[in-house]
N, C-alpha and C positions, 0 to 999 in steps of 0.2 A: 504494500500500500504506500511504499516511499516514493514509489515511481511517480515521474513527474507525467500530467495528459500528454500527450502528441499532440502536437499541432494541428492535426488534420483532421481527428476524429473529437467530434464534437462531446460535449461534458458528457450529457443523455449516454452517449454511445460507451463513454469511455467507462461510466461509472457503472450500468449493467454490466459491461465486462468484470471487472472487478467482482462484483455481486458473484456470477457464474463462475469465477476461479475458483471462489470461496468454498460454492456451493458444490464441484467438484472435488476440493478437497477436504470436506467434511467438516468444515469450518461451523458450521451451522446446525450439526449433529449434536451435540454435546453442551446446549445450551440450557442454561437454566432455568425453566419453568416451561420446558417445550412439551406443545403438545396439552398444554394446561391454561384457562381464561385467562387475557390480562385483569390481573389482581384491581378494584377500582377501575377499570373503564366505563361501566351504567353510572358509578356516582356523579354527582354533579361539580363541577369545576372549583377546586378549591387554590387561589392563588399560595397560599401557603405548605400545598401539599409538600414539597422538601425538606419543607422544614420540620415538619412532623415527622417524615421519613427519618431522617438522619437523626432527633430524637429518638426513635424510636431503633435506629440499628444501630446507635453509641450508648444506648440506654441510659439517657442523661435527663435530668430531672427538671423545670421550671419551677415548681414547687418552692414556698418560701421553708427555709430547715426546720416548723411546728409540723407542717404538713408531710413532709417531705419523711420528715421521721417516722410519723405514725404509717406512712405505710410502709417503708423498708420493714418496722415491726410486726404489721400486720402480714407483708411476704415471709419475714423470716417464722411466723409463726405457725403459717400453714406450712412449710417443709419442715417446722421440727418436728412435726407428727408423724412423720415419715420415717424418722431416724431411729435406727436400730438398736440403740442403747442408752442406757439411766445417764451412760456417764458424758454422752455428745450431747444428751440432751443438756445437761447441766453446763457444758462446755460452751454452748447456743445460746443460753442466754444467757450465760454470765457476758457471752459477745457483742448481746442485744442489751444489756442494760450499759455495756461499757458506749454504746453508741445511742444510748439513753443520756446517758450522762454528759457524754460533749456536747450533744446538740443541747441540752441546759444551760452547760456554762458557758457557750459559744455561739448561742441565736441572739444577734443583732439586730435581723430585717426580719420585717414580718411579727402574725401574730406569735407571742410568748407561748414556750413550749410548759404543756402542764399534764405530759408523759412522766408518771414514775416508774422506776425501776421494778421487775417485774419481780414475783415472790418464787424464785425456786423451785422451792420445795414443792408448791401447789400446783407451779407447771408438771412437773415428773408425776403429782398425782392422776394431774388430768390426763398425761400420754402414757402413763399406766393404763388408767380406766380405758384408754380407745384401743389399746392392742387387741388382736385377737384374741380370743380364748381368753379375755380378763374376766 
């Protein structure tokens, strides 16, 4: 694709060509989401769509750090359900209360964080009580 047009053969012409190099060299094979709807094409026109995009594939937050907290908490608290022992669990939210805590001592903007630290012991009861076979 470095190649420079030719003089003689018009853009149209030149850039089909291109196309069918491609397309004979499987260029177009191995493409990701081939073969599957474009994702938002019925939705309606959002001048911001990129910007949402790339939020959402850097996974970065707008949120002022009150908000912003309670749901990193509320994520972290649906995957420690998941976790396969007393002592990750314990390990997760002693994680979750250390990032309880900065965001206390360290929310500047936005509304005041009024997240306390979460009770241990009564996490591990609760992901006792939902294991299987409890």
């Amino acid at each position: 694709m470095t190649e420079k047009k030719p003089p003689t053969k018009s853009w149209e012409s030149w850039v089909e060509e291109q196309i069918e190099e491609a397309r004979a060299d499987g260029v177009f094979d191995r493409l990701e989401g081939k073969g599957k709807p474009i994702a938002g094409l019925l939705e309606p026109y959002d001048p911001l769509w990129w910007v949402k995009k790339l939020l959402e594939r850097e996974k970065l937050s707008v949120l002022p750090p009150a908000l912003d907290i309670r749901a990193k908490v509320e994520r972290s608290l649906d995957a420690l359900w998941q976790l396969g022992s007393e002592v990750l669990v314990r390990a997760s939210v002693r994680a979750i209360n250390e990032e309880i805590g900065r965001a206390n001592r360290t929310s500047a903007e936005g509304p005041l964080t009024s997240l306390a630290p979460l009770d241990g012991d009564a996490i591990v009861a609760r992901w006792r009580e939902r294991r299987p076979g409890a």
